[in-house]
Structure formats: C-alpha cells, structure tokens
N, CA, C and O of each residue as an XYZ file, in Angstrom:
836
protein
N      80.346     43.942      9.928
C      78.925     43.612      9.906
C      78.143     44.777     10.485
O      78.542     45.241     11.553
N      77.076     45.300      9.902
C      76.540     46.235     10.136
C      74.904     46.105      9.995
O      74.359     45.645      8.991
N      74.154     46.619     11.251
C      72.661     46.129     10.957
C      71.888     47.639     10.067
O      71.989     48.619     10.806
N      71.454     47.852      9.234
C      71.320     48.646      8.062
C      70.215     49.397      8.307
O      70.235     50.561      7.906
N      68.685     48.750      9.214
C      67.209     49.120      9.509
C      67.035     48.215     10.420
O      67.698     47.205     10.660
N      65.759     48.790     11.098
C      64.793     47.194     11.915
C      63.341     47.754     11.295
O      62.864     48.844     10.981
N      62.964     46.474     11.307
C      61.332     46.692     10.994
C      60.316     46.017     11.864
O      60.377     44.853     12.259
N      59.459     46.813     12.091
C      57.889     45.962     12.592
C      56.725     45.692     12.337
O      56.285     46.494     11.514
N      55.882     44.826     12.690
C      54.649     44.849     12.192
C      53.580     44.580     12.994
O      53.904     44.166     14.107
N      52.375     44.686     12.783
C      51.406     44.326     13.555
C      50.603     43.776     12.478
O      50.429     44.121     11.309
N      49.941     42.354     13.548
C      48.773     42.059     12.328
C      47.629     42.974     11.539
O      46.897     43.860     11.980
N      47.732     42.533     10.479
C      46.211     42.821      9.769
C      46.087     41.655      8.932
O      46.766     40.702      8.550
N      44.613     42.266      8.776
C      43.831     41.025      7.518
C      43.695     41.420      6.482
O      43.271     42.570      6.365
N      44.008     40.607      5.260
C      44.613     40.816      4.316
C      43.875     39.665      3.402
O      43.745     38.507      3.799
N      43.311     40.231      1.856
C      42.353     39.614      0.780
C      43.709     38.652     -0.018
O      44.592     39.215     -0.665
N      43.666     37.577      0.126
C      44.390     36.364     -0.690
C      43.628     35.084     -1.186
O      42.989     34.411     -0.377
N      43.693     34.763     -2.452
C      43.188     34.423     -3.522
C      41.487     33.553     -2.948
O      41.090     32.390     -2.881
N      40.972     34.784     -2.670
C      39.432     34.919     -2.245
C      39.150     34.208     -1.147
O      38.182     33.452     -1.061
N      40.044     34.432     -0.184
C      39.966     34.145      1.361
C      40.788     35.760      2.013
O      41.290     36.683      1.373
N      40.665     35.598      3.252
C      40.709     37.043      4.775
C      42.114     35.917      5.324
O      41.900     34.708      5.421
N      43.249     36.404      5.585
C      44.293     36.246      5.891
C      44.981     37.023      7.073
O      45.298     38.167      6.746
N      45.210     36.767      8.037
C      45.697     37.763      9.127
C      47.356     37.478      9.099
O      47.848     36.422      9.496
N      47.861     38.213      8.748
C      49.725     38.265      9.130
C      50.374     39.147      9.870
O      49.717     39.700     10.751
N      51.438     39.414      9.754
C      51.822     40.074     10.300
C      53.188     40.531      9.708
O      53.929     41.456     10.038
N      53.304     39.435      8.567
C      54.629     39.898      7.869
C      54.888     41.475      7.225
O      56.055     41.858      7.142
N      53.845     42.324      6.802
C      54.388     43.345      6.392
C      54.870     44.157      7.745
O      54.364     44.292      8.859
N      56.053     44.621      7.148
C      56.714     45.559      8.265
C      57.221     46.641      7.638
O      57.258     46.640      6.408
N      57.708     47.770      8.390
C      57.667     48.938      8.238
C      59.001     49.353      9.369
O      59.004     48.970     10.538
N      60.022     50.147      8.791
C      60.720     50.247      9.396
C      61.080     51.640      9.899
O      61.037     52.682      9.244
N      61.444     51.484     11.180
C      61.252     52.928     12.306
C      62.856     53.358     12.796
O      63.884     52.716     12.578
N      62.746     54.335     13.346
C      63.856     55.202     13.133
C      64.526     55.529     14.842
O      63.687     55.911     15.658
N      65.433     55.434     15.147
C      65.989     55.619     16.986
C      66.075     54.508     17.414
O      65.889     53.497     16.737
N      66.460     54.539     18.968
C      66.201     53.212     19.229
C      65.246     52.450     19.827
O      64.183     52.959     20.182
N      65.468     51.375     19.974
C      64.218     50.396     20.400
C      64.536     49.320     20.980
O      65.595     48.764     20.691
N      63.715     48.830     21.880
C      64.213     47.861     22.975
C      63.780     46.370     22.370
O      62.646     46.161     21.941
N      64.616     45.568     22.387
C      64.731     43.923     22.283
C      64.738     43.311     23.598
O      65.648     43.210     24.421
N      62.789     42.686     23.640
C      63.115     41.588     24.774
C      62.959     40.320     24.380
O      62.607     39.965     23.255
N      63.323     39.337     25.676
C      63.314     37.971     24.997
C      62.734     37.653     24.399
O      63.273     36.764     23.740
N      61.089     37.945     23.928
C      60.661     37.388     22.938
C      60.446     38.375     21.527
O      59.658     38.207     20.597
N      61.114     39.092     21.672
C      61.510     40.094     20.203
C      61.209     41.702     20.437
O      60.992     42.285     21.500
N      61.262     42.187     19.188
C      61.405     43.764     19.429
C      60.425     44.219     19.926
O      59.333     43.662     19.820
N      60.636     45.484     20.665
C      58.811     46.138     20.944
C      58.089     46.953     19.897
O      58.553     47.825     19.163
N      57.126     46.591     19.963
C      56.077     47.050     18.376
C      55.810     45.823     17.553
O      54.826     45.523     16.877
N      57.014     45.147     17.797
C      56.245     43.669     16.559
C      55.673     42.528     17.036
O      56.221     41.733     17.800
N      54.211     42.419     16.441
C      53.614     41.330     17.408
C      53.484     40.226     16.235
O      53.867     40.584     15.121
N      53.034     39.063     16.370
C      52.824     37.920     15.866
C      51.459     37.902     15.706
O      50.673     38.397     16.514
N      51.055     37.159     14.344
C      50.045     36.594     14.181
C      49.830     35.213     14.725
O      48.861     34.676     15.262
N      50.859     34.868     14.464
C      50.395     32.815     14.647
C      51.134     32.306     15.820
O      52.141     31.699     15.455
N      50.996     32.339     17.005
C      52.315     31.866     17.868
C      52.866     30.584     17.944
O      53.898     30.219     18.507
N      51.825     29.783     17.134
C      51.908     28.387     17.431
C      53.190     28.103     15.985
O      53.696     26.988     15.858
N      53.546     29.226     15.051
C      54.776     28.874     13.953
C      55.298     30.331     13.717
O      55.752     30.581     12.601
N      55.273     31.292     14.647
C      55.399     32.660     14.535
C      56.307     32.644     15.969
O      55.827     31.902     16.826
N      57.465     33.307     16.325
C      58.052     34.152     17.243
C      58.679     33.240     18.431
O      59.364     32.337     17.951
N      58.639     33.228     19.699
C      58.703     32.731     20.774
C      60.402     32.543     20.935
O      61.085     33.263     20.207
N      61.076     31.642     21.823
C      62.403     31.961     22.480
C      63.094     31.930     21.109
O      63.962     32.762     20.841
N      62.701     30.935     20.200
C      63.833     30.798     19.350
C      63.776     31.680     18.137
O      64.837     31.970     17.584
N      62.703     32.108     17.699
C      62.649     32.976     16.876
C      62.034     34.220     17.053
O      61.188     34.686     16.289
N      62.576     34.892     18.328
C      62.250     36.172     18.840
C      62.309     37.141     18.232
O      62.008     38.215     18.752
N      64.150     37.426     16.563
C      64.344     38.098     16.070
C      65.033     37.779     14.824
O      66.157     37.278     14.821
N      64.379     38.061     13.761
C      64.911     37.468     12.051
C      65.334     38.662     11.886
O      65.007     39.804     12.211
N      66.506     37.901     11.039
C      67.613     38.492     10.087
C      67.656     38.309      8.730
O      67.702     37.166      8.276
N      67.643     39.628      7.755
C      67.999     39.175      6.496
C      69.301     39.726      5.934
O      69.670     40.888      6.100
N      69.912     38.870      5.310
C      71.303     40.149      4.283
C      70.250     40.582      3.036
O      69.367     40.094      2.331
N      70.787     41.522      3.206
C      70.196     42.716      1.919
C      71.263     42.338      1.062
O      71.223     43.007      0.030
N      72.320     41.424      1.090
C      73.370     41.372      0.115
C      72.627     40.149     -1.208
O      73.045     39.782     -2.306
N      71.197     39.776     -0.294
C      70.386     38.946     -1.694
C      69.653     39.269     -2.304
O      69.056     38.538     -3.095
N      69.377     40.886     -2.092
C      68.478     41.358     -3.068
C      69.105     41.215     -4.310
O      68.319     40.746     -5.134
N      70.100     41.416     -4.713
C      70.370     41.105     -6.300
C      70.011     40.149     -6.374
O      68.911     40.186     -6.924
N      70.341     39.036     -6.091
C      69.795     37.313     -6.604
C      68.170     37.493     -6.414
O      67.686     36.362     -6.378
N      67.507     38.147     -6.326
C      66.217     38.201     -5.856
C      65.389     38.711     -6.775
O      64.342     38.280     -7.259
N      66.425     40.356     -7.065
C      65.854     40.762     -8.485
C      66.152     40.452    -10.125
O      65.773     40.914    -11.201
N      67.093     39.349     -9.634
C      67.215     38.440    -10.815
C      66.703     37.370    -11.248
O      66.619     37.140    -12.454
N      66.345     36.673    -10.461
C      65.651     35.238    -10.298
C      64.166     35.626    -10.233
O      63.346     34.798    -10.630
N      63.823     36.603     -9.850
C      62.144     36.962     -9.365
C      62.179     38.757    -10.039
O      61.962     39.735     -9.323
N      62.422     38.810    -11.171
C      62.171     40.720    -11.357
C      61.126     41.059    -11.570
O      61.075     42.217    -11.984
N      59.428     40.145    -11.397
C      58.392     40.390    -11.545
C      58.217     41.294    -10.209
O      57.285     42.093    -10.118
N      59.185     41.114     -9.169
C      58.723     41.470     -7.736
C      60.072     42.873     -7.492
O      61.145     42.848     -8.093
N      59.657     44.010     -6.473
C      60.621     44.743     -6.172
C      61.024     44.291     -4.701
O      60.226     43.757     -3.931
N      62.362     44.565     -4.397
C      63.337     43.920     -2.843
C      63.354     45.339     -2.110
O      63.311     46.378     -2.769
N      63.404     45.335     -1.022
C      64.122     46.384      0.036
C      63.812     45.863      1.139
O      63.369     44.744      1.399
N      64.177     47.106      2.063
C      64.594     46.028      3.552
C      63.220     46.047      4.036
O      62.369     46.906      3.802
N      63.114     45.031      4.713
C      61.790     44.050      5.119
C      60.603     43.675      3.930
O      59.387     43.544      4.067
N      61.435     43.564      2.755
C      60.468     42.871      1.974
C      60.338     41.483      2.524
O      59.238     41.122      2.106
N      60.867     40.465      3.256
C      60.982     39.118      3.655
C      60.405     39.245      5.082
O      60.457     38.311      5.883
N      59.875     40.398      5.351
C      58.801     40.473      6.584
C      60.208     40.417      7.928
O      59.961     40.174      9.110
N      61.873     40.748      7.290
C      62.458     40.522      8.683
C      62.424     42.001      9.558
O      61.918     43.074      9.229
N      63.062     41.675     10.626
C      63.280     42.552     11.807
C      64.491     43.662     11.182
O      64.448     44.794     10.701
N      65.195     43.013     11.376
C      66.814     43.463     10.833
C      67.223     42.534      9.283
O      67.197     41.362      8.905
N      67.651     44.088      8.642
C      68.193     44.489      7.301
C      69.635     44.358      7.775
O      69.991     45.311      8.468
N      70.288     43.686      7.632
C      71.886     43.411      7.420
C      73.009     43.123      6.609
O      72.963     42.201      5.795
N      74.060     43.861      6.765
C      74.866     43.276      5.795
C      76.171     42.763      6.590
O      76.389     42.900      7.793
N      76.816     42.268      5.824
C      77.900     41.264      6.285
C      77.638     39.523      7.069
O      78.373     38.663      7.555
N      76.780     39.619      6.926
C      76.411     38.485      8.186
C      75.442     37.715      6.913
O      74.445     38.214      6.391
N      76.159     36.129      6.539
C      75.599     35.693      5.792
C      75.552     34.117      6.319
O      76.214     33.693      7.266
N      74.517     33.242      5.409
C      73.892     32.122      6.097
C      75.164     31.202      5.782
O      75.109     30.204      6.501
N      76.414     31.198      4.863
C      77.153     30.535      4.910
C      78.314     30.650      6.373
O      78.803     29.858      7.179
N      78.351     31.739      6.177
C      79.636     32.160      7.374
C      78.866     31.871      8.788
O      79.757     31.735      9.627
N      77.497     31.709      9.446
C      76.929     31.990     10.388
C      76.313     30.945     10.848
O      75.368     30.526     10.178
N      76.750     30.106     12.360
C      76.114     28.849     12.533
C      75.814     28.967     14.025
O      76.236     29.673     14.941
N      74.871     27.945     13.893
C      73.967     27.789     14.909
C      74.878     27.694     16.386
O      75.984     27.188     16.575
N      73.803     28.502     17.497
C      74.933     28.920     18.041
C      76.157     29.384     18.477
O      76.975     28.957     19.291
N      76.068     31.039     17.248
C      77.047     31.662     17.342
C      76.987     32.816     17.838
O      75.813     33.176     17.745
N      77.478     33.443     18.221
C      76.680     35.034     19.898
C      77.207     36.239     19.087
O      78.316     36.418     18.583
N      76.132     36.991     19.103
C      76.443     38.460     18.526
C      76.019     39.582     19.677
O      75.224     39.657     20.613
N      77.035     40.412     19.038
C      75.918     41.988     20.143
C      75.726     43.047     18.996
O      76.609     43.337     18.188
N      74.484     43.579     19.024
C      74.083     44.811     18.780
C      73.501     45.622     19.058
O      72.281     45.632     19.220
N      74.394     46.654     19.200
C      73.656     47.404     20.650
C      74.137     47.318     21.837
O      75.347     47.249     22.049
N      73.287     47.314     22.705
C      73.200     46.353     23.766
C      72.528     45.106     24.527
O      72.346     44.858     25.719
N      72.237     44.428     23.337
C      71.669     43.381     22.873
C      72.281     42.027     22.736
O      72.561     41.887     21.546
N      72.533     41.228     23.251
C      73.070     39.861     23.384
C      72.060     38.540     22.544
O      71.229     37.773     23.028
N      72.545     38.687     21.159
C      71.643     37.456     20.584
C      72.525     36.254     19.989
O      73.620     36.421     19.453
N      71.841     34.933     20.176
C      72.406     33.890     19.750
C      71.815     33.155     18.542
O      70.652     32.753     18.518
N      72.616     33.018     17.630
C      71.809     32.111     16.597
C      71.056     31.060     16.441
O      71.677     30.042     16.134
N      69.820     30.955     16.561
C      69.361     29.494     16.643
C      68.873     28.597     15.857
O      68.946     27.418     16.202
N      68.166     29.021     14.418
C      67.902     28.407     12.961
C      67.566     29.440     12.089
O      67.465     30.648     12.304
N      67.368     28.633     10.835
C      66.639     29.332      9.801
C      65.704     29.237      9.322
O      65.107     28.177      9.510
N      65.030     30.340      8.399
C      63.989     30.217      8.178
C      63.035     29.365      7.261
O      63.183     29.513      6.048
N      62.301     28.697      7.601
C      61.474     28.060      6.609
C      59.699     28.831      6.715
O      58.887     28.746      7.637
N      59.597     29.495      5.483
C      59.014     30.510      5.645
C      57.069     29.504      4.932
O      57.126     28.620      4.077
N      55.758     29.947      5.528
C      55.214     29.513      5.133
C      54.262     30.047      4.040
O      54.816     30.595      3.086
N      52.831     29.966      4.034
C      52.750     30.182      2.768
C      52.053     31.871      2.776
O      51.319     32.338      1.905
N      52.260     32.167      3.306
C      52.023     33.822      4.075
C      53.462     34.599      3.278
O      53.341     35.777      2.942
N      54.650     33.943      3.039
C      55.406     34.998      2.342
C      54.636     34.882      0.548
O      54.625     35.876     -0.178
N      54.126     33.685      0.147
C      53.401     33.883     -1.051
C      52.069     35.181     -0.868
O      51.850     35.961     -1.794
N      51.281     35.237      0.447
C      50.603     36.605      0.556
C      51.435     37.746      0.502
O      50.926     38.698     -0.088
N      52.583     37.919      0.957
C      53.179     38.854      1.127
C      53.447     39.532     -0.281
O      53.094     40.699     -0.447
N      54.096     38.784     -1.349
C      54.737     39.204     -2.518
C      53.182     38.743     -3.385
O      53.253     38.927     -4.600
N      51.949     38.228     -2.916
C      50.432     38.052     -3.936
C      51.572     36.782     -4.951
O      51.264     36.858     -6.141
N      52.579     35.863     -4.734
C      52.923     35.251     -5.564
C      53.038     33.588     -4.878
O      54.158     33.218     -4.526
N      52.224     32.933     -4.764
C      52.209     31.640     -3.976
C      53.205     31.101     -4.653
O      53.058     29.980     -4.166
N      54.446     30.917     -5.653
C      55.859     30.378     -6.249
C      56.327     30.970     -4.961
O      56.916     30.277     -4.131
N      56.039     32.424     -4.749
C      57.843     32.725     -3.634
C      57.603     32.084     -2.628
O      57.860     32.856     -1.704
N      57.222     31.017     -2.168
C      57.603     30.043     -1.233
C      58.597     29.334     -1.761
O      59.731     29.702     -1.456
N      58.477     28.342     -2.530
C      59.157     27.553     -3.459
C      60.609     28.283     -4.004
O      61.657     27.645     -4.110
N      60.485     29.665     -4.313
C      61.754     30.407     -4.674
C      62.772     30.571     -3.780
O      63.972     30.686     -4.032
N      62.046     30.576     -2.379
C      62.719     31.098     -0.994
C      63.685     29.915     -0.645
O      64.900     30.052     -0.504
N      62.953     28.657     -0.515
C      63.434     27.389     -0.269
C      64.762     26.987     -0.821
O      65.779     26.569     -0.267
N      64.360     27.317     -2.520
C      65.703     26.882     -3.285
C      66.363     27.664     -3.452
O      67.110     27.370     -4.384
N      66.599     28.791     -2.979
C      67.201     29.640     -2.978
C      68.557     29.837     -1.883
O      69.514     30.612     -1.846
N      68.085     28.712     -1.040
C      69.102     28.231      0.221
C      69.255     30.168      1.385
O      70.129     30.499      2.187
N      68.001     30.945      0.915
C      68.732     32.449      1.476
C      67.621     32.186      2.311
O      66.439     32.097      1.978
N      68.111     32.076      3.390
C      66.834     31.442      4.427
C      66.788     32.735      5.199
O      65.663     33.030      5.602
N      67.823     33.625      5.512
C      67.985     34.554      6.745
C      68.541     33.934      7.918
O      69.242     32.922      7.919
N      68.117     34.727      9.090
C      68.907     33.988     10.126
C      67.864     34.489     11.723
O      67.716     35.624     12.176
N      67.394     33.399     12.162
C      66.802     33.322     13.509
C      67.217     33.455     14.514
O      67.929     32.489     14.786
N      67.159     34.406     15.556
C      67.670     34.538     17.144
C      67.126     34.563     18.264
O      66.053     35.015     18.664
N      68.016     34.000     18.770
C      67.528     34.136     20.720
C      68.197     35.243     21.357
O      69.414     35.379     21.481
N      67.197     36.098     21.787
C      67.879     36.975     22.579
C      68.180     36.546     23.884
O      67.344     36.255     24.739
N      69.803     36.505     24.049
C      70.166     36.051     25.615
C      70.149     37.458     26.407
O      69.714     37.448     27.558
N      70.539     38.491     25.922
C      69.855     39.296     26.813
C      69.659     40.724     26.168
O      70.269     41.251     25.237
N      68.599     41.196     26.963
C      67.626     42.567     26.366
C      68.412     43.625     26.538
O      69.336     43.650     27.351
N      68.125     44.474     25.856
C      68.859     45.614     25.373
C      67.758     46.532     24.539
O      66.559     46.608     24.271
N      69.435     47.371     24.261
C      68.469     48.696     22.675
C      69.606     48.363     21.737
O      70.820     48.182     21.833
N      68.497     48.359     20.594
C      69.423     48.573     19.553
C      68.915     49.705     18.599
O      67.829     50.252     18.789
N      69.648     49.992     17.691
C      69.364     51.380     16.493
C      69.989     50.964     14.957
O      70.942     50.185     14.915
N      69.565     51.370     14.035
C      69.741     51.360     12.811
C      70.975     51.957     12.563
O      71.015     53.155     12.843
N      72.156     51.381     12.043
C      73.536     51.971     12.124
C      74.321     51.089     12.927
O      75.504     50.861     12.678
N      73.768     50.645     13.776
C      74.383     49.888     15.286
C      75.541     48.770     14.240
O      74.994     48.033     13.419
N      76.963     48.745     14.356
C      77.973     47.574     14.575
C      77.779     46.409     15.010
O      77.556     46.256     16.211
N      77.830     44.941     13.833
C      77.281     43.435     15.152
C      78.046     43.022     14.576
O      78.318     42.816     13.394
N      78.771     42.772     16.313
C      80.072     42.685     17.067
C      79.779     40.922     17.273
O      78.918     40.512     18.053
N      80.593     40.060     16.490
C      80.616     38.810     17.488
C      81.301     38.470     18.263
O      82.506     38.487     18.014
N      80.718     37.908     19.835
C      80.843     37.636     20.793
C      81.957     36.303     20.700
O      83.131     36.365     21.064
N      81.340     35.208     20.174
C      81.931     34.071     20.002
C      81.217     33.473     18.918
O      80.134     33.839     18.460
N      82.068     32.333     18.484
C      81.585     31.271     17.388
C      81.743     29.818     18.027
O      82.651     29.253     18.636
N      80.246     29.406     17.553
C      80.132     28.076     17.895
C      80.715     26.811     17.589
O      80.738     25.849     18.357
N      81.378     26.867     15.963
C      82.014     26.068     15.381
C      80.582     24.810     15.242
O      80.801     23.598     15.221
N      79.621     25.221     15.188
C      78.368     24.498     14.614
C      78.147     24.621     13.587
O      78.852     25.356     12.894
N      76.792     23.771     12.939
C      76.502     23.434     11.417
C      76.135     24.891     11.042
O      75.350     25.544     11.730
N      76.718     25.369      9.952
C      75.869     26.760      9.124
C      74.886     27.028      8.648
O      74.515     26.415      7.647
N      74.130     28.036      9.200
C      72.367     28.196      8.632
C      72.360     27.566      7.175
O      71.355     26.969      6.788
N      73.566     27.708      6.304
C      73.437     27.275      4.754
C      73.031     25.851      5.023
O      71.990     25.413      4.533
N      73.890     25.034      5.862
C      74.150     23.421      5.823
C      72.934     22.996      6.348
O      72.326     22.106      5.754
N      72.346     23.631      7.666
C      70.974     23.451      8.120
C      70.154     23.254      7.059
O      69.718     22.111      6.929
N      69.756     24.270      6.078
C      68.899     24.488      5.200
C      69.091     23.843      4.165
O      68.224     23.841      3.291
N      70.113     23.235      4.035
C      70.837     21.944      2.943
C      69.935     20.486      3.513
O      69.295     19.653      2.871
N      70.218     20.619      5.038
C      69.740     18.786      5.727
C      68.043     18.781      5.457
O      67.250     17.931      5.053
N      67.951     20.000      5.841
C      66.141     20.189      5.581
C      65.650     19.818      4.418
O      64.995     18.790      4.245
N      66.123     21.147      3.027
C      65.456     20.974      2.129
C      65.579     19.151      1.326
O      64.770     18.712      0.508
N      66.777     18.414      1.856
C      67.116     16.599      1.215
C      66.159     15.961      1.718
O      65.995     14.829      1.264
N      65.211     16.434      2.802
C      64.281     15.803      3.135
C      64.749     14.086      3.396
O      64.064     13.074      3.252
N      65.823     14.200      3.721
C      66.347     12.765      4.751
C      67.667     12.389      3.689
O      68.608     11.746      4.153
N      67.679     12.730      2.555
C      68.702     12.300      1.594
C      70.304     12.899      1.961
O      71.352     12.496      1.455
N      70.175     13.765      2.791
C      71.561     14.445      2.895
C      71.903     13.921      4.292
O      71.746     14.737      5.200
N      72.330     12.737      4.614
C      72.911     11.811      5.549
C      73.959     12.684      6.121
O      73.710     13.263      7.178
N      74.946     12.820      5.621
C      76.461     13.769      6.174
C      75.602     14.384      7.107
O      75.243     13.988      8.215
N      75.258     15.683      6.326
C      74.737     17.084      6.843
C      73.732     16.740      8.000
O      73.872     17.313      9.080
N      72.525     15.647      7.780
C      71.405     15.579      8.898
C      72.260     14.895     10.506
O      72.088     15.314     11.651
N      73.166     13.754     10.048
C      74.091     13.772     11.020
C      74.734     14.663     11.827
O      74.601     14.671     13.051
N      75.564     15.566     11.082
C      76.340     16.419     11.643
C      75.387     17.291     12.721
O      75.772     17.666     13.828
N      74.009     17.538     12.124
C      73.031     18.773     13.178
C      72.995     18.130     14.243
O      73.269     18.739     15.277
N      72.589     16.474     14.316
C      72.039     15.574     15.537
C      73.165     15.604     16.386
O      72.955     15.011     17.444
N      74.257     16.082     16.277
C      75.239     15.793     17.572
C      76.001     17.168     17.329
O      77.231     17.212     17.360
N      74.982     18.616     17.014
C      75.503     19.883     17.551
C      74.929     19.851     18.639
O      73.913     19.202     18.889
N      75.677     20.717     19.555
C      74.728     21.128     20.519
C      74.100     22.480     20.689
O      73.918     23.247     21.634
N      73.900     22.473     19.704
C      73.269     23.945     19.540
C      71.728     23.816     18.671
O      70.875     24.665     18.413
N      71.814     22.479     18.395
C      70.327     22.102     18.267
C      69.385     22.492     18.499
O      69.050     21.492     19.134
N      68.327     23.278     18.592
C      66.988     22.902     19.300
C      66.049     21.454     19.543
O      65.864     20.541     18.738
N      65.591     21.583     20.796
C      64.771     20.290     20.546
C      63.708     20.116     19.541
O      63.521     18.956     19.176
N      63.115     20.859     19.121
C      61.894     21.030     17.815
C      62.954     20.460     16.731
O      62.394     19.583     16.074
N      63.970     20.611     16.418
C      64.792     20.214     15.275
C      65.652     18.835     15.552
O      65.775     18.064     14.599
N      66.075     18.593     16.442
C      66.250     17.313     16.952
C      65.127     16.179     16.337
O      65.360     15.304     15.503
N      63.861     16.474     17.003
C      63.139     15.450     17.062
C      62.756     15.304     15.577
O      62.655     14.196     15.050
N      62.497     16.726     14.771
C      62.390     16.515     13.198
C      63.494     15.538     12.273
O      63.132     14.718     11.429
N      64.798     15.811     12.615
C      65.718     14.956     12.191
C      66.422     13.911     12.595
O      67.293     13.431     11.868
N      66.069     13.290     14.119
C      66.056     12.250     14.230
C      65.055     11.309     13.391
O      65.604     10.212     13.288
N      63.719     11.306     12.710
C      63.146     10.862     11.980
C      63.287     10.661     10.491
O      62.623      9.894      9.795
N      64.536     11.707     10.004
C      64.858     11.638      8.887
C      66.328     11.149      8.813
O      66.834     11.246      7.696
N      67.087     10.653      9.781
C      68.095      9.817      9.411
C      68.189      8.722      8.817
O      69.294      8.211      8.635
C-alpha cells in the first residue's frame, strides 16, 4: 500500500447553477512533507464544519485504483488524484479489504479508520454535474475516512504500513447498510454491535433497524 499524493484546499466561492457556493473541495496537490494534526492536514481548511472535517473525518482517502470505473461509467468527466476533493491519492488500500477501525501509519502518522464517505451535493459542484452525487453512491467507491490518533509528517511516496486490523464491518458493507436505507438487516446489525462505531452512526442506525 502506497500513498501516491496529498492534496489541499482552501475555500472559495464558486458560480453553481445561478447561485455563489463556498467549498472547499477543489484541491491541489503539494510536494515534501507536511504535518497531520488531529483535525487534518495543514493547509486544508473546511468550508462547512457542521458536515465537513472534525475528529472523525480529519483525513479522506481515495484509491486511484477507481479511476477506471470512473472513466467508464462517467467519460463525460476527466479523474486524477483529488478529483473527489480527497487528501490522499492511494493505492492498495481498498473499501472492501478496509474496516472500521483498522490502524495505519504513514509517515509518522498514526491514523484509524472511522467511516465512509457520503459525499453531498458540492461533489455535483465540483464535477458542474449534480448526477455525480447519485453516481458516487452507487458506485459503493465511497473512499475512506480517518482519525488521526497521532500527529506526525507525512510525504507523497510514504509506505501505509498497517498497524492492526479491527476485524470490523468494511467501508464496502458500511456503505451497503446505508445506501438499503433500513432494508439490509444482516449488515445494519452487524455495524450496531462493532465497536468501532461512531456515535453519529449508531444513533442513525439504531433508527433504521
């Protein structure tokens, strides 16, 4: 597993279908290293904090191993790393093999897995295509969300080394209980008695059992 780029962004405002939009998803990716604190890299700030960043989603992950499915399913649009507005461009590290609460290092960087992404309607600003919400969803390629347990540097090139595995539900299966919207009983079960839960996701799927 190898992290490939990191990217950052800072808000701007941005013309979408005749409204002023502030994001922060376009990012731009920089070169040496750079320090990861608990609440994410330095240089990338958030637009929205109230569905943007904080302990649990301090630092997104994408595999670049979905740009093919991406430029197949969507070839109106071009892929590269941080087209999905993430931090880290990765390969090897995919949403099937990778479950909640599983510990990586890169760098010297200590991060833990904590969900995936459900992206809002700001990645339709991103690509000017309000479908790539809807594409993202069914597409089950959610990426992958982290907690940094502890701060460090990391660099483009950097080896991610796992620490341990949680033997918890897989970002895929997560994003399986979500998108059934209460119909996938097994799967919404199985999250409610990980312990690698968050409480924000707890309380969402205790309501959909």
């Amino acid at each position: 597993m190898k992290l490939l780029s990191i990217q950052i962004g800072q808000p701007r405002t941005v013309s979408y279908n005749n409204r002023l939009v502030k994001t922060s998803i376009f990012k731009e990716s920089i070169d040496g290293p750079v320090k990861v604190g608990k609440l994410g890299i330095t240089g990338d700030t958030q637009s929205d904090l109230t569905v943007h960043g904080g302990q649990f989603k301090a630092v997104y992950a994408y595999p670049t191993e979905h740009f093919e499915y991406w430029k197949v399913t969507t070839p109106q649009h071009s892929f590269s790393n941080g087209s999905f507005g993430e931090n880290l461009s990765t390969q090897g590290m995919l949403e099937t093999e990778v479950s909640i609460g599983d510990v990586f290092e890169i760098g010297s960087v200590v991060l833990r897995v904590s969900q995936p992404r459900f992206p809002c309607y700001k990645l339709g600003v991103k690509f000017g295509d309000s479908q790539m919400v809807k594409h993202f969803y069914d597409s089950l390629k959610s990426g992958i969300y982290f907690e940094v347990l502890e701060e460090g540097m990391i660099e483009a090139g950097d080896e991610i080394v796992m620490k341990s595995k949680s033997g918890g539900t897989s970002i895929h299966d997560f994003v399986m209980a979500k998108n059934s919207n209460g119909s996938d009983k097994l799967r919404i079960n199985k999250l409610l008695v990980d312990p690698h839960l968050i409480d924000e996701w707890k309380e969402y799927f205790e309501q959909k059992r």
